[in-house]
C-alpha positions as semicolon CSV with decimal commas, in nm:
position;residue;x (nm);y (nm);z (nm)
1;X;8,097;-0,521;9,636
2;X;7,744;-0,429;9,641
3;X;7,715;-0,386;10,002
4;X;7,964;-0,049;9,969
5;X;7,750;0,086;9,743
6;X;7,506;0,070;9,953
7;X;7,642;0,182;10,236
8;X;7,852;0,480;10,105
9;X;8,162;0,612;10,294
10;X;7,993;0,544;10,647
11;X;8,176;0,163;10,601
12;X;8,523;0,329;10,507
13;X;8,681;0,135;10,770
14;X;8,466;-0,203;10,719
15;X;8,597;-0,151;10,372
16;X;8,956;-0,093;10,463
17;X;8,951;-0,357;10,712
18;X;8,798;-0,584;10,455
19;X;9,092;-0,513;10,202
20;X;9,339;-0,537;10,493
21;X;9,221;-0,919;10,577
22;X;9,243;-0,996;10,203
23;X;9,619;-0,895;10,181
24;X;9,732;-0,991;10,529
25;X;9,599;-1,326;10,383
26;X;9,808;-1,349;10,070
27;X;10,088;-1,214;10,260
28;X;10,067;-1,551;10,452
29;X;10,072;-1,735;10,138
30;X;10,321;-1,531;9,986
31;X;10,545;-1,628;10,255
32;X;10,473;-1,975;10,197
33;X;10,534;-1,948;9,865
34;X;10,905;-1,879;9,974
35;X;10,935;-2,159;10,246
36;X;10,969;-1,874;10,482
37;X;10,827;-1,928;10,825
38;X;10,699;-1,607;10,920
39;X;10,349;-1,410;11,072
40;X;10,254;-1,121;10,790
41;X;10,251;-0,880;11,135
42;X;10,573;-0,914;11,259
43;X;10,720;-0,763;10,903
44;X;10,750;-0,401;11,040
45;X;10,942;-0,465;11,380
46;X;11,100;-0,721;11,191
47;X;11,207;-0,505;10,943
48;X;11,322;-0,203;11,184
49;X;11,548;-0,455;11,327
50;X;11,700;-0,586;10,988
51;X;11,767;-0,268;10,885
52;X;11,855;-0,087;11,164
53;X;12,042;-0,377;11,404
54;X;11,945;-0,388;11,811
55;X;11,682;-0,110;11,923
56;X;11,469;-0,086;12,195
57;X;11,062;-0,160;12,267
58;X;11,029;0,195;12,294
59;X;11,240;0,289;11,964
60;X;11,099;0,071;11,757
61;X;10,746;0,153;11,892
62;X;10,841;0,494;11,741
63;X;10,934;0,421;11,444
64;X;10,649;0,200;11,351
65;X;10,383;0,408;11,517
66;X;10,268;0,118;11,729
67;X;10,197;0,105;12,089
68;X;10,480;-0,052;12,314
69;X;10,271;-0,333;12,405
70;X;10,225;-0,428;12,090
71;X;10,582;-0,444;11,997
72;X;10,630;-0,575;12,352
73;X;10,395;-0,918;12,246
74;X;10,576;-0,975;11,852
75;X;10,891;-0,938;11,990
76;X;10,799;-1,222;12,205
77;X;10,627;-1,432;11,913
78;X;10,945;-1,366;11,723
79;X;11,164;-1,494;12,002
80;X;10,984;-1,787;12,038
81;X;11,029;-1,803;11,680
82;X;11,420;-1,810;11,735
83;X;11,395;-1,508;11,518
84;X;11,474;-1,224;11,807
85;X;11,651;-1,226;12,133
86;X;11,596;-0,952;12,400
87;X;11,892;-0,782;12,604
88;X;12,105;-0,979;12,442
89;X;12,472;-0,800;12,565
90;X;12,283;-0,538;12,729
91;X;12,432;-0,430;13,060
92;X;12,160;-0,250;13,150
93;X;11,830;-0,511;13,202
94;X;11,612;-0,204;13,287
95;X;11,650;-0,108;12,866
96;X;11,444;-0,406;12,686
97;X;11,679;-0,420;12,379
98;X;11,611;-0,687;12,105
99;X;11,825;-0,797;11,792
100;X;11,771;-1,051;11,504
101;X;11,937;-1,354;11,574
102;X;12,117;-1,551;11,299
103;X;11,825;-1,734;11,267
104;X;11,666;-1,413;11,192
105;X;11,907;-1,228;10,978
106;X;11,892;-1,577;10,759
107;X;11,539;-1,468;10,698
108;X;11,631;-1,154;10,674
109;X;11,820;-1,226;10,320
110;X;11,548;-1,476;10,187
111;X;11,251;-1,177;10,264
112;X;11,486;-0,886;10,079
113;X;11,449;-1,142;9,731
114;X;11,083;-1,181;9,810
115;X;11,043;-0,790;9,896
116;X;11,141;-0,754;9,531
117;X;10,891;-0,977;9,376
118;X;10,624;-0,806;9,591
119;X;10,740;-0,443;9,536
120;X;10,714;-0,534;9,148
121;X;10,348;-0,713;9,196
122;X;10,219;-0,386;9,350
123;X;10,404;-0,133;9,069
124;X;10,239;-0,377;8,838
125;X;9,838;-0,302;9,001
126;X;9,935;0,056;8,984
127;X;10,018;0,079;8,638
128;X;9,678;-0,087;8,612
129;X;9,498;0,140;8,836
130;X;9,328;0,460;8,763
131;X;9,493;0,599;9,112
132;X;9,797;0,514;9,287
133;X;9,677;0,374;9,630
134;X;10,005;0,384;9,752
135;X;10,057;0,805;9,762
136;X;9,677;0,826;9,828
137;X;9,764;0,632;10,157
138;X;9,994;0,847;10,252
139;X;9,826;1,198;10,179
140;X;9,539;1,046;10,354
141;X;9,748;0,946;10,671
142;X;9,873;1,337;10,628
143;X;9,553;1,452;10,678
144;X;9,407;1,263;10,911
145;X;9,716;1,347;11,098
146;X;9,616;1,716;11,051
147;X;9,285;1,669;11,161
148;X;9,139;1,304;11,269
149;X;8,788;1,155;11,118
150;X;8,610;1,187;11,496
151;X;8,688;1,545;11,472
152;X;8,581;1,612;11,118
153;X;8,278;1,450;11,209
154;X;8,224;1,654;11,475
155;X;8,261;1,969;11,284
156;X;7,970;1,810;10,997
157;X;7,762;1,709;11,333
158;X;7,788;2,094;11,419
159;X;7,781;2,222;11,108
160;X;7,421;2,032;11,009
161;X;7,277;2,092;11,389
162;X;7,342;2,478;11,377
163;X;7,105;2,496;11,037
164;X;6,830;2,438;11,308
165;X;6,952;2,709;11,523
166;X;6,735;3,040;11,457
167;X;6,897;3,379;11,577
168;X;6,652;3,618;11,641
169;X;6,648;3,980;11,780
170;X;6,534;4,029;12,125
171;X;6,168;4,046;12,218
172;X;6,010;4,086;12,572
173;X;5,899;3,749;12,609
174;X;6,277;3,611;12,601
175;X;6,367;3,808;12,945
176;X;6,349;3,512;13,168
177;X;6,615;3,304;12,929
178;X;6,833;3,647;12,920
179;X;6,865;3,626;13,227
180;X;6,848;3,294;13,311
181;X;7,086;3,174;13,107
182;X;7,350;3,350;13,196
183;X;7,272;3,373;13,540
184;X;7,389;2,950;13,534
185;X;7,701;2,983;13,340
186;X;7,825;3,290;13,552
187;X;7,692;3,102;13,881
188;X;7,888;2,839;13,777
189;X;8,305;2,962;13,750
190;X;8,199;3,290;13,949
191;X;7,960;3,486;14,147
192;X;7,642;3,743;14,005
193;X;7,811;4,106;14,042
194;X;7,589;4,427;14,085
195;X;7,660;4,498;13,701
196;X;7,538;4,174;13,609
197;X;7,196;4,228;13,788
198;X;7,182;4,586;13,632
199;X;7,195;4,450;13,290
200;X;7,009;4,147;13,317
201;X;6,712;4,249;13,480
202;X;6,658;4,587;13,323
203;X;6,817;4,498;12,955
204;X;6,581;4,768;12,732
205;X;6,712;5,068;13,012
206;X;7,079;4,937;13,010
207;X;7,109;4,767;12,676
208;X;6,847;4,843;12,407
209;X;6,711;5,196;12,498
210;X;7,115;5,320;12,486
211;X;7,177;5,177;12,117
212;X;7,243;4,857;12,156
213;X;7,090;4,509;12,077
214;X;7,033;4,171;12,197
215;X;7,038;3,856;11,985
216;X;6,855;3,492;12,087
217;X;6,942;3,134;11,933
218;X;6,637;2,939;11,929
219;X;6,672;2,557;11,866
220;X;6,346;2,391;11,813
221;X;6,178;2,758;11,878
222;X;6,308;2,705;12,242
223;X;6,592;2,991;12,357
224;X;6,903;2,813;12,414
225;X;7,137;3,132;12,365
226;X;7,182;3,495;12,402
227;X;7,400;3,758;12,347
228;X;7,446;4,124;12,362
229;X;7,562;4,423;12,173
230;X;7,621;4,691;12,410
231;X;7,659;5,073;12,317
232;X;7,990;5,223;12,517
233;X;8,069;5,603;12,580
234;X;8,404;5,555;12,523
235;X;8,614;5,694;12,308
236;X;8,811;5,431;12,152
237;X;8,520;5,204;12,156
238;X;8,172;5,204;11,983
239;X;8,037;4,851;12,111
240;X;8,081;4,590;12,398
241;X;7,990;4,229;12,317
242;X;7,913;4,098;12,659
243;X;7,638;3,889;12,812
244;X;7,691;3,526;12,567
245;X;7,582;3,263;12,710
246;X;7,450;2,921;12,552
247;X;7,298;2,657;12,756
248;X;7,509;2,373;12,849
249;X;7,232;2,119;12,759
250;X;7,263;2,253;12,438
251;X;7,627;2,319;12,347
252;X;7,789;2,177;12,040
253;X;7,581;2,315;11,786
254;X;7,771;2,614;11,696
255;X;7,564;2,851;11,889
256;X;7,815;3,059;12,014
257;X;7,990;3,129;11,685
258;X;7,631;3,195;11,555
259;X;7,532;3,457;11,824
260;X;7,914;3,621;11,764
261;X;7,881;3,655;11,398
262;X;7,506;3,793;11,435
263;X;7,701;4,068;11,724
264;X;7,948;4,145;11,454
265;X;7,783;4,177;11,187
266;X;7,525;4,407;11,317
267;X;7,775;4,613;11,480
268;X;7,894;4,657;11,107
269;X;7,590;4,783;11,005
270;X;7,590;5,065;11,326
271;X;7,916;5,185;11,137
272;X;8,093;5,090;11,454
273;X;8,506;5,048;11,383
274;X;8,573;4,831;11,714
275;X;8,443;4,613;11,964
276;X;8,541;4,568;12,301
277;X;8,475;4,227;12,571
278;X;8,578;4,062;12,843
279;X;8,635;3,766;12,980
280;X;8,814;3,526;13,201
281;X;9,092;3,306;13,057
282;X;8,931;3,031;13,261
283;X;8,693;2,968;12,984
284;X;8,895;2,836;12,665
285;X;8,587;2,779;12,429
286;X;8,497;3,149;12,507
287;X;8,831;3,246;12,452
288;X;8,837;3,041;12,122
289;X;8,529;3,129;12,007
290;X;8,685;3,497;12,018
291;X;9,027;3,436;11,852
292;X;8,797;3,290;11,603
293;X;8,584;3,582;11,573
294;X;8,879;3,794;11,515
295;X;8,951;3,956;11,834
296;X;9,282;4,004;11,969
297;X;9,380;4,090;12,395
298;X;9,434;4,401;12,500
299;X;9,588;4,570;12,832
300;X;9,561;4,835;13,068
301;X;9,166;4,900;13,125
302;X;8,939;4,910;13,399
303;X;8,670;4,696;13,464
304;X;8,362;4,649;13,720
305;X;8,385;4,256;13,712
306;X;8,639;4,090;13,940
307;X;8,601;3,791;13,756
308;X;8,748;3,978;13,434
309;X;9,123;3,944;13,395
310;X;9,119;3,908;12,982
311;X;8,982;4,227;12,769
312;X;9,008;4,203;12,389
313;X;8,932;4,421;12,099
314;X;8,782;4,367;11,743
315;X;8,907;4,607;11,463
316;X;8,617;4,585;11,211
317;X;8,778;4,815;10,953
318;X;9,038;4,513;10,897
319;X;8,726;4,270;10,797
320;X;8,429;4,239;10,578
321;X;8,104;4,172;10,684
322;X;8,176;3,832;10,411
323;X;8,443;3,706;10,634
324;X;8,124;3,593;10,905
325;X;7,890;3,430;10,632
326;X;8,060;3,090;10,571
C-alpha cells in the first residue's frame, strides 16, 4: 500500500492493525467455512480451556496475557453461546472458574480439524515469503518485552534533543545560572548549607583558582546546566564532581549525562586516577546517572552536607576516555 510508503515506520501499528482486521476477517469466514459458530476472539480463552479443562478468570488472564476484564466479558459471550459455564461444581463462588461445556468441547473437536487446515495455509505463505512472520513476531514481542516502543522513543527523543545541547567551559557571565540553578534543585529536597554558599558565590576562589573546572550546557545558547570538577587535598582522591544541576524546565535531554561525561573526561586529561561525589539516595536519576557514569558507593567518610548520606567513587584507570564518547 502506497500510503506505508509514505508514511514509513511512524504507521507500524496502523499497519499492524490494518493486517490484524484483514485476518480477524477471514478468520470469521474461515469459521464459516466449517459451519462452526464461533467469534475469531474468543479462540485463545477458548483454547486455554480445551486444552487445559476448568481454570479461572485470573489463570487464564495469565496465560493469554490479557487483562481479567477482558476474559471476564468472552467468557460471558461464550456462555451465552452455550459454549462455557462459570463455577460450574465450584464450592467456592468467590473463585470465578469456567469450563467448556459439551456444547463446547463438540466445537472443540470440529476447530482441532480446522486448526490443521489453517496451520498448513500459513506454512504454505511462509514457504512463499522472504521472512518468516511467525518467529519475527515473536523476537519482536521479546524485545519489546525487553524494552517497550514509548521508551525507545524516548531514548531517540533524547538522543536527537541533546545534539542541541552545547557544553561549554565556565565563563564569568554564567555566575548567576551557577548559582542559580542549583540553588532551586537543592532548595527543593533540602536546605542551602554554608558550603554550598562558599562555592557558589565565590566559584574561581573555591573551584577554578584551586585546579578545578566548571562545565555549562547551553540549549538554544541559554544555560540550562552546570557542573563542577573540584580539586581535593586528599590523598586517595584527585577530583570531586559536585555542584550538577540541570534545570527542571529543561530535563530530558540528556544534560546530565552530557555535563558527567564532559567532568570525566576532563578529569582524564588532569591525569587524575579517581573521582569522588556525593549525594542523597533521595534522588534516583542522580543516582542513575552515576551508576551510569561508572561510579560505584563507598563508606566510611566525612562530609560537611547533612543532606549527604551516599558517597561514591570513580576509578578512571579501569576506563578509557572512549567509553564516554558514544
Amino acid at each position: 500500500m502506497k500510503l506505508f510508503e509514505r508514511t514509513g515506520k511512524m504507521a507500524l501499528g496502523s499497519r499492524l492493525r490494518l493486517m490484524t482486521a484483514k485476518l480477524t476477517d477471514d478468520a470469521a469466514k474461515i469459521y464459516e467455512l466449517y459451519e462452526v459458530e464461533f467469534s475469531p476472539k474468543w479462540f485463545p480463552v477458548f483454547f486455554v480451556l480445551s486444552e487445559d479443562g476448568e481454570k479461572t478468570i485470573t489463570e487464564i488472564a495469565n496465560e493469554i496475557g490479557h487483562s481479567q476484564p477482558s476474559v471476564s466479558k468472552i467468557i460471558q459471550e461464550m456462555t451465552a453461546a452455550g459454549l462455557v459455564q462459570e463455577n460450574r461444581e465450584s464450592t467456592d463462588k468467590r473463585r470465578n472458574v469456567a469450563a467448556l461445556t459439551n456444547k463446547g468441547i463438540d466445537i472443540s473437536q470440529k476447530i482441532k480439524v480446522q486448526c490443521g487446515d489453517v496451520d498448513a495455509a500459513v506454512e504454505s505463505i511462509i514457504s512463499e515469503a522472504r521472512h518468516n512472520l511467525w518467529e519475527a513476531i515473536e523476537e519482536w514481542e521479546f524485545l519489546l518485552e525487553q524494552k517497550s516502543l514509548l521508551r525507545r522513543v524516548q531514548e531517540q527523543k533524547k538522543l536527537r534533543e541533546s545534539k542541541d545541547v552545547q557544553i561549554v567551559p565556565y565563563e564569568e557571565q554564567y555566575q548567576t545560572a551557577f548559582r542559580s540553578l542549583n540553588e532551586e534543585w537543592i532548595s527543593t529536597y533540602f536546605q542551602m548549607e554554608e558550603a554550598d554558599y562558599k562555592a557558589l558565590d565565590n566559584p574561581n576562589e573555591y573551584i577554578l583558582e584551586k585546579g578545578g573546572k566548571i562545565f555549562v550546557a547551553l540549549y538554544n545558547n541559554e544555560p540550562v546546566g552546570v557542573c563542577a570538577l573540584i580539586k581535593m587535598n586528599d590523598p586517595d582522591y584527585d577530583f570531586e564532581l559536585a555542584k550538577m544541576a540541570v534545570s527542571p524546565k529543561i530535563q530530558g535531554k540528556n544534560i546530565g549525562w552530557l555535563l558527567g561525561q564532559a567532568v570525566v573526561n576532563a578529569a582524564k586529561d588532569l591525569g587524575a586516577t579517581k573521582i569522588y561525589l556525593e549525594s542523597n539516595t533521595a534522588l534516583k536519576p542522580a543516582i542513575n546517572l552515576y551508576q551510569k557514569l561508572g561510579f560505584i558507593k563507598v563508606v566510611g567518610r566525612s562530609t560537611p552536607y547533612e543532606r549527604c548520606n551516599i558517597q561514591m567513587e570513580l576509578n578512571l584507570s579501569n576506563q578509557s576516555k572512549s567509553q564516554f564518547i558514544k
